[in-house]
BABA-539846 format. One line per field, with one value per residue (C-alpha): residue in one letter; x, y, z. Coordinates in Angstrom, 3 decimals, always signed. Each point is the difference from the previous one (the first is absolute). Layout:
% residues N
residuo: (A | ...);
u: (X | ...);
v: (Y | ...);
w: (Z | ...);
//
This chain:
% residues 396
residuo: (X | X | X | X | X | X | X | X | X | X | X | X | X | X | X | X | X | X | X | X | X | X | X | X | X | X | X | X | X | X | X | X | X | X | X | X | X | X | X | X | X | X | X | X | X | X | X | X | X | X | X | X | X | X | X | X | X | X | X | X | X | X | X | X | X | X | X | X | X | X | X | X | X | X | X | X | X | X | X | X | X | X | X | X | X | X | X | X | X | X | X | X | X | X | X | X | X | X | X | X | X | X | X | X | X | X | X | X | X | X | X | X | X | X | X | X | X | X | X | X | X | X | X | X | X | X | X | X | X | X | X | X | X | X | X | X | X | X | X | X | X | X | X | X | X | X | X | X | X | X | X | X | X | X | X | X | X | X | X | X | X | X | X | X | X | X | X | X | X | X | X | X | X | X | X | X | X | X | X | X | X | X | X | X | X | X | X | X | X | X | X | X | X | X | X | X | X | X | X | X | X | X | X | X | X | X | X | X | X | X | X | X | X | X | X | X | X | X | X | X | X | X | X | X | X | X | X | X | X | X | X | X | X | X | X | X | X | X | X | X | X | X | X | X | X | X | X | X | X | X | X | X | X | X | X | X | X | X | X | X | X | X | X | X | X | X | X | X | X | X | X | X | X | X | X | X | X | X | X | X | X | X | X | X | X | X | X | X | X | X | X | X | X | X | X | X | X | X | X | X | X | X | X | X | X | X | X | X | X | X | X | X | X | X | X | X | X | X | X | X | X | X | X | X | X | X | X | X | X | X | X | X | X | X | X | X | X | X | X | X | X | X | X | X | X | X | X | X | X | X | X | X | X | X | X | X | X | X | X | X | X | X | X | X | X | X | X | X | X | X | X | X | X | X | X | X | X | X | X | X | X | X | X | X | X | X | X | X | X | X | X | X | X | X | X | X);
u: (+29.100 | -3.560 | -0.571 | -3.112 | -1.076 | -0.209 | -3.653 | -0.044 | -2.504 | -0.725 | +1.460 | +0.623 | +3.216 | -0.941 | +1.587 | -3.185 | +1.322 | +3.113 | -1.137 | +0.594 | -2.507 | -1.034 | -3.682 | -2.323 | -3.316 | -2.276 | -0.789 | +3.184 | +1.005 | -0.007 | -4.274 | +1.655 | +1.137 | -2.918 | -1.214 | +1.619 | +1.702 | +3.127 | +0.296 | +0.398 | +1.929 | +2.252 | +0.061 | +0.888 | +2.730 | +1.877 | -0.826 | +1.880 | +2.840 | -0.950 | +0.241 | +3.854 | +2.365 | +2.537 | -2.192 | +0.984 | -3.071 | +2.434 | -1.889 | -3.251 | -1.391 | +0.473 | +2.545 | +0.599 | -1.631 | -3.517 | -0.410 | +0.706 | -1.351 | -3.573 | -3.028 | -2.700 | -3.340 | -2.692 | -3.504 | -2.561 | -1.820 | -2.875 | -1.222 | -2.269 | +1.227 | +3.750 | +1.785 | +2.988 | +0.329 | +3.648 | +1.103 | +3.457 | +2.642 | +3.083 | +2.340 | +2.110 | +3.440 | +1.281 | -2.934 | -2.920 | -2.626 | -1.402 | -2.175 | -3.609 | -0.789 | +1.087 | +0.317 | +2.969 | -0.263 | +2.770 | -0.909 | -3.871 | +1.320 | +1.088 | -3.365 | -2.121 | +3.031 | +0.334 | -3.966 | -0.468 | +3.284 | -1.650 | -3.749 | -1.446 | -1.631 | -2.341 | +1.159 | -3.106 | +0.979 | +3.926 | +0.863 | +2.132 | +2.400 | -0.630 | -1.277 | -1.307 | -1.858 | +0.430 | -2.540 | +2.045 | -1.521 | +2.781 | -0.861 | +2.212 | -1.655 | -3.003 | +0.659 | -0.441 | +3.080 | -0.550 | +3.042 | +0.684 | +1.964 | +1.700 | -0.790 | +1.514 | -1.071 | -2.117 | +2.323 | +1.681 | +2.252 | +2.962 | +3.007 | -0.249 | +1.579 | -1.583 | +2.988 | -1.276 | +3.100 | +1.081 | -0.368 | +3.158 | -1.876 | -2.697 | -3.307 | -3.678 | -1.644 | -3.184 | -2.629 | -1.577 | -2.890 | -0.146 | -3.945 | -1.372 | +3.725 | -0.497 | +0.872 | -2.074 | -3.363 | +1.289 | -0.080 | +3.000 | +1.149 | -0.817 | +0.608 | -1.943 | +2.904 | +2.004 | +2.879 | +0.821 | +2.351 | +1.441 | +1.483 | +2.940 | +3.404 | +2.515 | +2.467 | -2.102 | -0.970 | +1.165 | -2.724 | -1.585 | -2.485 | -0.273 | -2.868 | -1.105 | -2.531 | -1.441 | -1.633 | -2.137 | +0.876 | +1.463 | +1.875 | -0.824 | +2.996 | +1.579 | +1.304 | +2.720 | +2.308 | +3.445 | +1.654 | -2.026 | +2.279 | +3.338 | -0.375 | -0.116 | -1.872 | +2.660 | +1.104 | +1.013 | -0.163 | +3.238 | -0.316 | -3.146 | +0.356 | +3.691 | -0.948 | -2.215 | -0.303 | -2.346 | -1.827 | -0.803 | -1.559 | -1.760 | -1.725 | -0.917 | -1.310 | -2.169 | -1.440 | -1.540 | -1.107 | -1.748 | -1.112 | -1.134 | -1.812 | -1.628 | +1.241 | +1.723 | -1.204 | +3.211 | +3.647 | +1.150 | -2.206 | +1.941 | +2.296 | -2.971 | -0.884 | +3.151 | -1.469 | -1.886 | -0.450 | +2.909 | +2.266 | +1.106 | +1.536 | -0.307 | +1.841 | -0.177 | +1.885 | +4.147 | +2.679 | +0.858 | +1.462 | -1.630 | +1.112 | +1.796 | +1.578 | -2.476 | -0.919 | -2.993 | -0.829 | -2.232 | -1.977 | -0.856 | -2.061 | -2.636 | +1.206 | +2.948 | -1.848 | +2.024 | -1.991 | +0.510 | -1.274 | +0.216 | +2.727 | +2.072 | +0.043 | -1.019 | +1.873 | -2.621 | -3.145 | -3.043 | -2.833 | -2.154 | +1.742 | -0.080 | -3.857 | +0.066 | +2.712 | -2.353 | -3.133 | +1.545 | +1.423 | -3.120 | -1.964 | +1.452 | +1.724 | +1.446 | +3.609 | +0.344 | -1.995 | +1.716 | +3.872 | -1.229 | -1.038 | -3.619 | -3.219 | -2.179 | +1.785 | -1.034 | +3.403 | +2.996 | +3.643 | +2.309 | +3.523 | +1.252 | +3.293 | +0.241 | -1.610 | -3.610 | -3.783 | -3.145 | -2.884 | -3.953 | -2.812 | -2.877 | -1.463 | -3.416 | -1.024 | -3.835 | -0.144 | +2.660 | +0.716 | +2.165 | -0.324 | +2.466 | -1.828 | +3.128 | +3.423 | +2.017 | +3.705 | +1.939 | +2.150 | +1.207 | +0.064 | +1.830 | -0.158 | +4.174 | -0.780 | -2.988 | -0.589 | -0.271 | +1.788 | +0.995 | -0.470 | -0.042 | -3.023 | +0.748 | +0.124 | -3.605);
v: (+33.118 | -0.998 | -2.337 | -2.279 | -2.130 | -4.000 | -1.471 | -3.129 | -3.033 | -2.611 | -3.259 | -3.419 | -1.710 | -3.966 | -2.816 | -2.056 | -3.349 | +1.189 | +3.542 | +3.311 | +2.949 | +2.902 | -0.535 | +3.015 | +0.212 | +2.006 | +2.281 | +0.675 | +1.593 | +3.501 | +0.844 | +0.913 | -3.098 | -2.008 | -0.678 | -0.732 | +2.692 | +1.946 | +0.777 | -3.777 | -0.745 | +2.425 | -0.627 | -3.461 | +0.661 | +2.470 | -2.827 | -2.510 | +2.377 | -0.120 | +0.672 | -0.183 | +0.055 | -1.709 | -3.295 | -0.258 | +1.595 | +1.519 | +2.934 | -2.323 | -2.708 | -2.246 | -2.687 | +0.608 | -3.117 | -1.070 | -2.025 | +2.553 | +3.172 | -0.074 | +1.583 | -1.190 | +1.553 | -1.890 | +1.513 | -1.948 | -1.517 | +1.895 | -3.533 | -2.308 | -3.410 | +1.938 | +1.249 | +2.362 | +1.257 | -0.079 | +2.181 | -0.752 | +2.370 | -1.155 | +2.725 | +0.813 | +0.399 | +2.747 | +1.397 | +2.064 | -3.212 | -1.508 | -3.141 | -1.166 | -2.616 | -2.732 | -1.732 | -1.501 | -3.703 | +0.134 | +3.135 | -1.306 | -2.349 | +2.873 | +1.793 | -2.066 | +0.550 | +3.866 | +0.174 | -1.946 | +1.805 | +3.608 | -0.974 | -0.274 | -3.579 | +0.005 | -1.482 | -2.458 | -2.204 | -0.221 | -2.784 | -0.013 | -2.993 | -1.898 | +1.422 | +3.522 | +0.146 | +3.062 | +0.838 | +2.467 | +1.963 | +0.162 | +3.257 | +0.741 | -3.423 | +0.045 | -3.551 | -1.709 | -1.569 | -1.896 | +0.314 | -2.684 | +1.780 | -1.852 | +1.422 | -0.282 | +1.669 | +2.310 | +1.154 | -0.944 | -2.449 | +1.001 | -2.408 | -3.421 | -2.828 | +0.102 | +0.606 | +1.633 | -0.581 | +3.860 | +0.938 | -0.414 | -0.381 | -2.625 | +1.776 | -0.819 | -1.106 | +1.640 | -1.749 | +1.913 | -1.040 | +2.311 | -0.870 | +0.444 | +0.853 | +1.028 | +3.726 | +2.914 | -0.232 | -2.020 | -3.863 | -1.970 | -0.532 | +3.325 | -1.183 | -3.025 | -2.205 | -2.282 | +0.707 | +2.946 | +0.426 | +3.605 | +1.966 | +1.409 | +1.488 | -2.044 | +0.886 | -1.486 | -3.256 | -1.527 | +0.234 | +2.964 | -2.563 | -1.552 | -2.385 | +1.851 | -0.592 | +3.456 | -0.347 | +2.256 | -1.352 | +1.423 | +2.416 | -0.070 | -2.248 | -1.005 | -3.547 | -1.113 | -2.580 | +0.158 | -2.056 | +2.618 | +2.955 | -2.168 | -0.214 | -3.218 | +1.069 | +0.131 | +3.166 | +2.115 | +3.271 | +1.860 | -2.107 | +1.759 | +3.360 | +0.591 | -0.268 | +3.093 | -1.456 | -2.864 | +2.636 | +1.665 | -2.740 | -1.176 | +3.382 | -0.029 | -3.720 | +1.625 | +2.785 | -2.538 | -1.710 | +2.215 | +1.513 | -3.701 | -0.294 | +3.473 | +1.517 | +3.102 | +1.164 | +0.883 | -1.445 | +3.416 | -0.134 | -2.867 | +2.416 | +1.416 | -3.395 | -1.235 | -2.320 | -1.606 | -2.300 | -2.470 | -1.870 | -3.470 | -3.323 | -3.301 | -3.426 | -3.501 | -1.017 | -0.259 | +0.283 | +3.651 | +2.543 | +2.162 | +3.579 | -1.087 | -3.181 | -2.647 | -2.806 | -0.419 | -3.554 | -0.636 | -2.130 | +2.059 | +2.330 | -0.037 | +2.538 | +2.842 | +3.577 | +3.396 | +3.480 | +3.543 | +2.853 | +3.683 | -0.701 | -2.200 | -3.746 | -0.567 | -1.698 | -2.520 | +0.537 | +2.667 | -1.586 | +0.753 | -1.461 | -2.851 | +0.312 | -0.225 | -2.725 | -2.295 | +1.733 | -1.639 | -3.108 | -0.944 | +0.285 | -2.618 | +0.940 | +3.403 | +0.060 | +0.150 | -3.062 | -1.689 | +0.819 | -1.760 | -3.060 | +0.249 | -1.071 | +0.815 | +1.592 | +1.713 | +1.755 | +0.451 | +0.292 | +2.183 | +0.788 | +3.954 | +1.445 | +0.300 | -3.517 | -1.540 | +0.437 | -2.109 | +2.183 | -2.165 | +1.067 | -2.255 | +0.878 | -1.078 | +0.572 | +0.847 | -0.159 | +2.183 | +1.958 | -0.898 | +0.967 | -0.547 | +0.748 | +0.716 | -0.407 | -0.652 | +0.640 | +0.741 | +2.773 | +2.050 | +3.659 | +2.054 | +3.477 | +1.386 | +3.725 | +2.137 | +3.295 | +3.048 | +1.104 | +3.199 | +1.866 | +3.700 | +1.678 | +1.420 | -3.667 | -0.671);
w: (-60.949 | +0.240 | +2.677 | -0.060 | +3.301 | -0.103 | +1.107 | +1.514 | -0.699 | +2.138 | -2.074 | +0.219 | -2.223 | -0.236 | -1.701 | -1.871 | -1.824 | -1.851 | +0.140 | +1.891 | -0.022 | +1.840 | +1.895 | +0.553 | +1.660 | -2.497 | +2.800 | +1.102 | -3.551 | -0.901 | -0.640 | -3.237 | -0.786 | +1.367 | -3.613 | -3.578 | -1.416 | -0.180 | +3.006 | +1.409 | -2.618 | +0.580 | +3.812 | -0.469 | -2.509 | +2.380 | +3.074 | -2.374 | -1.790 | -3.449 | -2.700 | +0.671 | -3.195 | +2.160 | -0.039 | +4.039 | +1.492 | +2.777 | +1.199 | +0.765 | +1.418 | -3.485 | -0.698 | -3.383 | -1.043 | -1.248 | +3.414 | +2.174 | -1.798 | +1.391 | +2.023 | +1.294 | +1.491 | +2.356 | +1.074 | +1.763 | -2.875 | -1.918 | -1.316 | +1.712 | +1.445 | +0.259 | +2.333 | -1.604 | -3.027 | -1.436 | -2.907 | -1.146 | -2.302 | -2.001 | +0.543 | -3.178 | +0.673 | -2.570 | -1.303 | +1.780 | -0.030 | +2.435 | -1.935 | +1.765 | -2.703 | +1.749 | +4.011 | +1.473 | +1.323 | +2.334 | +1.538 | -0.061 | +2.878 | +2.619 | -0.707 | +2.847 | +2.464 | -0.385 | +0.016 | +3.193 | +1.420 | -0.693 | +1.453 | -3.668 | +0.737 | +2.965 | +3.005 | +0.879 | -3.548 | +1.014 | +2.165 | +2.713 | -0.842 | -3.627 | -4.038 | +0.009 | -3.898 | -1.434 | -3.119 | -1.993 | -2.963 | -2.792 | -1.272 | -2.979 | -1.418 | +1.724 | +1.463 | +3.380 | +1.947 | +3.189 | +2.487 | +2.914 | +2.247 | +2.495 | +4.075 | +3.421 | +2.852 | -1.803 | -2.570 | -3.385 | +0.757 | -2.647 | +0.809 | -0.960 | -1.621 | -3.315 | -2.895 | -3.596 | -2.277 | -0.763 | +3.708 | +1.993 | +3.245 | +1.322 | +1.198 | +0.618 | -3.070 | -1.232 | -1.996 | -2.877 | -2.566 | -2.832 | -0.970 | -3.283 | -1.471 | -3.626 | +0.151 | -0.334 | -1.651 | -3.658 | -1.124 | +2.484 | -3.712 | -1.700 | -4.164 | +1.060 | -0.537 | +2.283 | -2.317 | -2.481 | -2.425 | -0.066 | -2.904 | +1.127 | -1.554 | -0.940 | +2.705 | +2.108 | -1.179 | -3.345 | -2.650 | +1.832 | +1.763 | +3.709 | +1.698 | +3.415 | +2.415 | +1.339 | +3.106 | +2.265 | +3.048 | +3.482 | -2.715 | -4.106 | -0.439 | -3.472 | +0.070 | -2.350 | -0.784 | +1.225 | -3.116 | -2.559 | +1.508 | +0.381 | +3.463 | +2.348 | +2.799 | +2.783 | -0.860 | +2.851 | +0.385 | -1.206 | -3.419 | -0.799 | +1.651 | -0.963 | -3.464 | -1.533 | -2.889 | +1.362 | +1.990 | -2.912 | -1.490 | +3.497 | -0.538 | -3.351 | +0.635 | +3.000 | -2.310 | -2.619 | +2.702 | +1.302 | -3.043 | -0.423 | +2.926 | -0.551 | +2.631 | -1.954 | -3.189 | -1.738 | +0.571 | +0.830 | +3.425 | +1.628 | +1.620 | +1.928 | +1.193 | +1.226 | +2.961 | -2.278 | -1.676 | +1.320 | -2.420 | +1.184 | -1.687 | +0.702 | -0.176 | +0.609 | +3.218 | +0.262 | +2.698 | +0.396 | +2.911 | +1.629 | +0.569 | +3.699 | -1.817 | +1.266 | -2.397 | -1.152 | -1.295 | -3.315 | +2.018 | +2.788 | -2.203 | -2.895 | -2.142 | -0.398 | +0.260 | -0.159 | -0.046 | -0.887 | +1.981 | -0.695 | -2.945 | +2.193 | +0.626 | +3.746 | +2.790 | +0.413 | -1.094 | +0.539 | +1.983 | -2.377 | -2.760 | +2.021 | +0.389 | -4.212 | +0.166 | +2.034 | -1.896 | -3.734 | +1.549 | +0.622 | -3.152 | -2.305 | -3.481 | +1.336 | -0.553 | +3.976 | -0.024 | -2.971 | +1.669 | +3.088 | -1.847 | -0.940 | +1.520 | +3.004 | +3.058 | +2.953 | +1.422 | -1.866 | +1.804 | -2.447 | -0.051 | +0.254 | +0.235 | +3.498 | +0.877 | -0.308 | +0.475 | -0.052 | -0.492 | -0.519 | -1.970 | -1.239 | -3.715 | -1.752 | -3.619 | -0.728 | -3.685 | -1.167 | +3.042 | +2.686 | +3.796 | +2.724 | +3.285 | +2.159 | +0.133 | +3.097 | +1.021 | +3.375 | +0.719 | +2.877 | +1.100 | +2.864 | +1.322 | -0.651 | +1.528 | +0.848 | +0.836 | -2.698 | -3.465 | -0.641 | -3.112 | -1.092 | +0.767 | -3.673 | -1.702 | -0.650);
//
């Protein structure tokens, strides 16, 4: 029986927002999987347990779901005015993929913690007790995001009694402004359009046609309406993910989307691109339940939001999703906009299964083109274990 030795890797496991992912310094890797390529992807895969054709992830670090399926890398930053850079990888769970098209918003908020924690920010800009600013360069999107990161004594101050619906316990809240959101290097609205209509197959919308707003944004987000898919918004999980027939349809609504949006160049290359883009559907505001059985009342909220990530609808909703949510509310005649009642706004506070959000951005129009300089949310982040993984030395 051949025997091969485990290697360990020094690791941190966080929880960022409603998210769980594996932290790595970029120096503490394996040299060969210090830069994109196999060999990192492969590393990471093994770190995580996929691809796993149980779906359960059990021989890994993974939780067999989108929001915990995740890896992140921070460097000190190569880019002026910054002080980390973070790279972040979406994990598939039962295929060999690991997808770097995309960041995660939840897990952008325990990037400034694990940075200052691991001597990546230098010491003379932290303060002892107050806001440490963290300038983080997004690197998948090549984007800036500005971390407040609460300090006592000298250190990250993690406990706390800020509550993020979707997180069972209070901790310290951390501030983050995602600047300049539109994603990547295209248009914020890449067909030009506030609102698209989409030719689509018939088992997905009668008359093969649906209005969408497609958004570069945090995440290249497709926005529809809830009523056009026979949905009402407060959907909870197990009434979309128990059925595969609506999955299937969520997908091949994401793939002209994002064939749409130019962001594949065939249908057929959606399953290569499965962090992106993300699928969500809106609603005007009504009582509904969350996932823990708390009620939610239509007037406590602007609009009904639920979101799909990696072919499943989420708990609550991806930080970055939430970045586009606030992104389109903003910007008046989107059908985020139009479900929370029209007009001007400067924050928007959104129902999702597992509770509510308010997430700001400001937008202005120059011509044709719109702009949002930032937009703003709170979250929270804790360290859950640190120390090293161990994979096969074989397994990369």
């Amino acid at each position: 029986m051949m025997r091969v030795p485990q290697i360990k890797i020094p690791a941190t496991y966080m929880r960022g927002g409603t998210s769980k992912g594996v932290f790595f310094c970029l120096d503490d890797l394996p040299e060969a999987a210090r830069v994109p390529g196999p060999a990192r992807d492969a590393l990471l895969l093994r770190v995580i347990g996929s691809p796993d054709p149980y779906g359960k992830q059990i021989d890994g670090m993974g939780g067999a779901t989108s929001s915990t399926s995740k890896a992140v890398i921070v460097s000190r930053s190569s880019q002026p005015d910054h002080d980390v850079d973070y790279l972040f990888g979406q994990v598939a769970i039962d295929k060999p993929f690991v997808d770097w098209s995309g960041n995660c918003g939840n897990l952008s908020s325990a990037v400034g913690p694990f940075a200052i924690s691991q001597g990546l920010v230098e010491a003379s800009q932290l303060p002892r007790d107050g806001l440490a600013t963290v300038r983080i360069w997004q690197a998948n999107i090549r984007k800036t995001i500005v971390a407040r990161v609460p300090m006592v004594d000298g250190k990250v101050q993690e406990t706390g009694d800020f509550e993020l619906d979707g997180v069972t316990f209070p901790a310290a809240e951390v501030q983050l402004d995602f600047m300049d959101p539109a994603d990547g290097e295209g248009a914020m609205f890449p067909t030009g359009n506030i609102v698209d209509t989409l030719d689509v197959p018939d088992d997905v919308a009668k008359g093969g046609r649906i209005q969408a707003t497609l958004i570069n944004a945090g995440i290249p987000t497709a926005f529809v309406n809830a009523s056009d898919l026979g949905y009402t918004g407060t959907e909870l999980q197990d009434a979309i993910n128990g059925d595969t027939k609506a999955l299937a349809m969520f997908e091949t609504l994401r793939a002209h989307a994002a064939l749409r949006m130019g962001l594949i160049q065939s249908l057929e290359e959606a399953a290569q691109r499965q962090h992106t883009p993300k699928i969500a559907f809106v609603a005007p505001p009504s009582d509904y339940a969350t996932s823990n059985g708390r009620a939610i009342q239509a007037g406590e909220i602007d609009l009904l939001v639920r979101a799909l990530s990696m072919g499943k609808l989420h708990h609550a909703m991806m930080g970055t999703a939430a970045v586009a949510i606030g992104t389109a509310a903003a910007v008046s005649g989107t059908l985020v906009n139009l479900a929370a009642g029209g007009g001007d706004r400067t924050s928007v506070h959104f129902g999702h299964p597992s509770g509510t959000l308010r997430v700001g951005a400001e937008a202005s129009r120059v011509g044709d083109v719109w702009n949002v300089e930032k937009a703003s949310m709170s979250r929270s982040a804790r360290v859950l274990m640190e120390g090293w993984v161990r994979i096969p030395e074989d397994a990369f």
